[in-house]
C-alpha positions in Angstrom: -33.9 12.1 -11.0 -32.4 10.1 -8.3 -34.3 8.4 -5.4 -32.9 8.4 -2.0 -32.1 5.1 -0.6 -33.4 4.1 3.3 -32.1 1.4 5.4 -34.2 0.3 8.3 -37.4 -0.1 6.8 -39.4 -3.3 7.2 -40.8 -5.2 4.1 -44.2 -6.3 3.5 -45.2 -10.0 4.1 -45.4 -11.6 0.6 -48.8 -12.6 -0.2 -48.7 -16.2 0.3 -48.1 -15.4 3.8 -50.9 -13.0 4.4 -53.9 -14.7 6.4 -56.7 -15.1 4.3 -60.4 -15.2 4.5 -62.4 -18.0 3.1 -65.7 -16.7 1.3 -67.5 -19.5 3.6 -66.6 -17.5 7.1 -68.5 -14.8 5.8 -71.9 -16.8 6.2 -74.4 -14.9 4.0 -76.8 -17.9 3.5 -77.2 -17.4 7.5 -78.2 -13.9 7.2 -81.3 -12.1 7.7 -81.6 -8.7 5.6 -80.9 -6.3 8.6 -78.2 -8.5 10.2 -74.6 -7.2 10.1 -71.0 -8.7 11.2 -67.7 -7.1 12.1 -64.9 -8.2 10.5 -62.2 -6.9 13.5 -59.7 -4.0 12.7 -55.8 -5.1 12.6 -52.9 -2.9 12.3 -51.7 -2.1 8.8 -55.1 -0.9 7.8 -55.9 -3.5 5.5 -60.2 -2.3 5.6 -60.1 -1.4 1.7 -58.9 -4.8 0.9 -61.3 -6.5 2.8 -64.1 -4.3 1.8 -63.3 -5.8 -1.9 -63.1 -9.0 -0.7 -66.6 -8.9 1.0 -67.8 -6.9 -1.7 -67.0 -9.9 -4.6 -67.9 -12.8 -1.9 -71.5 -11.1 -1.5 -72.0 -10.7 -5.7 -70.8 -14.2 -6.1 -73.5 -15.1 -3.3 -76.4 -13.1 -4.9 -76.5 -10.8 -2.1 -76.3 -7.5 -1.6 -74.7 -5.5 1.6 -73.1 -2.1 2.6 -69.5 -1.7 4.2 -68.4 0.8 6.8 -65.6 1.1 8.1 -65.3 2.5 11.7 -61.6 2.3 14.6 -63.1 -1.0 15.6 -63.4 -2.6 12.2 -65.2 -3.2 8.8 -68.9 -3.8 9.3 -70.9 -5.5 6.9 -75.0 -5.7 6.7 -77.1 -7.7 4.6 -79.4 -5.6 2.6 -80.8 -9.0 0.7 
């Protein structure tokens, strides 16, 4: 089987270029159980990623929250 080749389609940024999110700016040890942030929506849709990201950052902190995802973002709440 061949594959059609496309011109004109932009590449992704490599992954050293991606901004990143230190586990520190997520702030657990601040956090009431009940109190939620937003972590802003951006285009490309990268909400599943972050979820993960939150998701391991919360586990390594000993806490436990819940992700949805919504247009304006990925919200997080502390359930811990």
């Amino acid at each position: 089987m061949a594959y059609a080749i496309e011109t004109g389609i932009p590449a992704p940024l490599p992954r050293a270029t991606r901004p990143r999110v230190s586990r520190q700016s997520y702030r657990f040890a601040e956090m009431r159980a009940g109190d939620s942030f937003l972590i802003p929506a951006e285009d490309g849709g990268l909400e599943a990623n972050r979820r993960i990201c939150v998701l391991t950052a919360a586990r390594k902190a000993g806490v436990r929250v819940i992700t949805r995802v919504s247009e304006d973002g990925l919200r997080v709440w502390r359930l811990t």
